[in-house]
Structures are given as structure tokens and as C-alpha cells.
N, C-alpha and C positions, 0 to 999 in steps of 0.2 A: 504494500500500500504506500501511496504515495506521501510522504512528511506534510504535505498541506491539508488532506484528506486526515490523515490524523490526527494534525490541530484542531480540525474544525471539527472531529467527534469528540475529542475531550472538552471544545470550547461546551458543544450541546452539551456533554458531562454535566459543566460545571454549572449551567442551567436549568437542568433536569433537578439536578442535588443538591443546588447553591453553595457547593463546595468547592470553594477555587484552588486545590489541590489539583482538579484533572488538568486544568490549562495551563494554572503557575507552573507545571512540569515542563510546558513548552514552551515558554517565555523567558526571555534572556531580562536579566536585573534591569538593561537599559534600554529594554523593549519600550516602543512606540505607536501609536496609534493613531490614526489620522482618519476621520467620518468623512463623508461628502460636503459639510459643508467645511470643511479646512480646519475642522475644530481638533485639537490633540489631549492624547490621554498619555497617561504615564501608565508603567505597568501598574501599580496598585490600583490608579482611576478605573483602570479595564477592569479589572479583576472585582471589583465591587460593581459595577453595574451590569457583570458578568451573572452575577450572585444573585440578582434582585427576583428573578424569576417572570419576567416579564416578557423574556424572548425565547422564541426554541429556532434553533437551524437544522435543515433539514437538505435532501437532493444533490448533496456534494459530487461537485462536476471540476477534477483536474482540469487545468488548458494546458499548464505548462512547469516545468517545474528543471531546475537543474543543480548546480551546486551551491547556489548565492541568492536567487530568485525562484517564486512560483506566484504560480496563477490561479483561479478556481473562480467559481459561482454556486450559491447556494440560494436557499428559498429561507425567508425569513416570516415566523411568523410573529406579530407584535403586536399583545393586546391592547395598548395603544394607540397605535400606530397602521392597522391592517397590514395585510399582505404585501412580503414584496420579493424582489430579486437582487443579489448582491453579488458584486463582483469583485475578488481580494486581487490587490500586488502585495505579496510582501519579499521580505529579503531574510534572510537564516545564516545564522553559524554555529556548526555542529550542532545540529539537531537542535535548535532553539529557534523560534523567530524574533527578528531584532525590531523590525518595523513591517506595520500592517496598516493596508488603506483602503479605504473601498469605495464603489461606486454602487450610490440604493434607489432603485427605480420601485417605484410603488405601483402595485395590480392598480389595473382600470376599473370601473365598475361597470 
């Protein structure tokens, strides 16, 4: 399995269980975060609204993935927020990702 498909089941993990145990495991101390609208998280910021139980990720789809970078798209669901579709860049070293960014298009009605 691909290292970005794995973030993103322990990120649901830590969703599902509000235990930020399954993600912190893939997160590097000076992990980074960055939403659609250019807003940024520090690893802890992530990791607490990781926790809140308000989001679940689902339909994990690699694009691209190599020794520095990967790619994916998932389905978000957010009670919130409604339905949407996400798309990650992020960047990794050994097995951690260092920064993560996405792109969030929201279902039509």
C-alpha cells in the first residue's frame, strides 16, 4: 500500500477514535498543513481538529507518489460542512509526512 493511502486510513483512524495516536505516527514534529483557503496548521492544530469527530475520509485514490512527494483524492464527509472531494500534495521523509495541502470542492446539490 501506498504511504499516502496509509496516512489517510490512520488520519480516518484518528477520526473514527478521536485518538490522535493513529496519525501522530505519521507526522513528522514539523509537519505542516495548509487548507484551501491558505490557512496553516501546525502539527498539534491538525491533530486536535483531527480529534473532534466531525469529519470521516473515505474512497482513497493514489495519483502519485515517489520518494519526496504524493498525490491522492479522497471523499470527505462533514457534518458541517456537507459533502465533498479532496485532493492532497504532500511531501514525506522516511515514512512521515512533513507538509500537506489540499484542494476541497464541495458536492452540488
Amino acid at each position: 500500500m501506498a504511504l499516502v493511502e496509509t496516512i489517510l486510513q490512520a488520519w480516518d483512524k484518528t477520526m473514527e477514535t478521536k485518538n490522535p495516536d493513529h496519525l501522530g505516527a505519521y507526522l513528522a514534529q514539523d509537519f505542516e498543513f495548509m487548507d484551501s483557503n491558505d490557512e496553516r496548521d501546525s502539527r498539534s492544530e491538525t491533530l486536535d481538529w483531527s480529534t473532534k469527530g466531525d469529519l470521516r475520509i473515505g474512497d482513497f485514490k493514489m495519483i502519485y507518489e515517489d520518494d519526496k512527494v504524493m498525490c491522492a483524492t479522497h471523499s470527505v464527509t462533514d457534518q458541517n460542512a456537507g459533502p465533498s472531494t479532496v485532493m492532497v500534495f504532500a511531501k514525506h521523509e522516511k515514512g512521515k509526512a512533513t507538509f500537506w495541502t489540499i484542494l476541497r470542492a464541495f458536492d452540488q446539490n
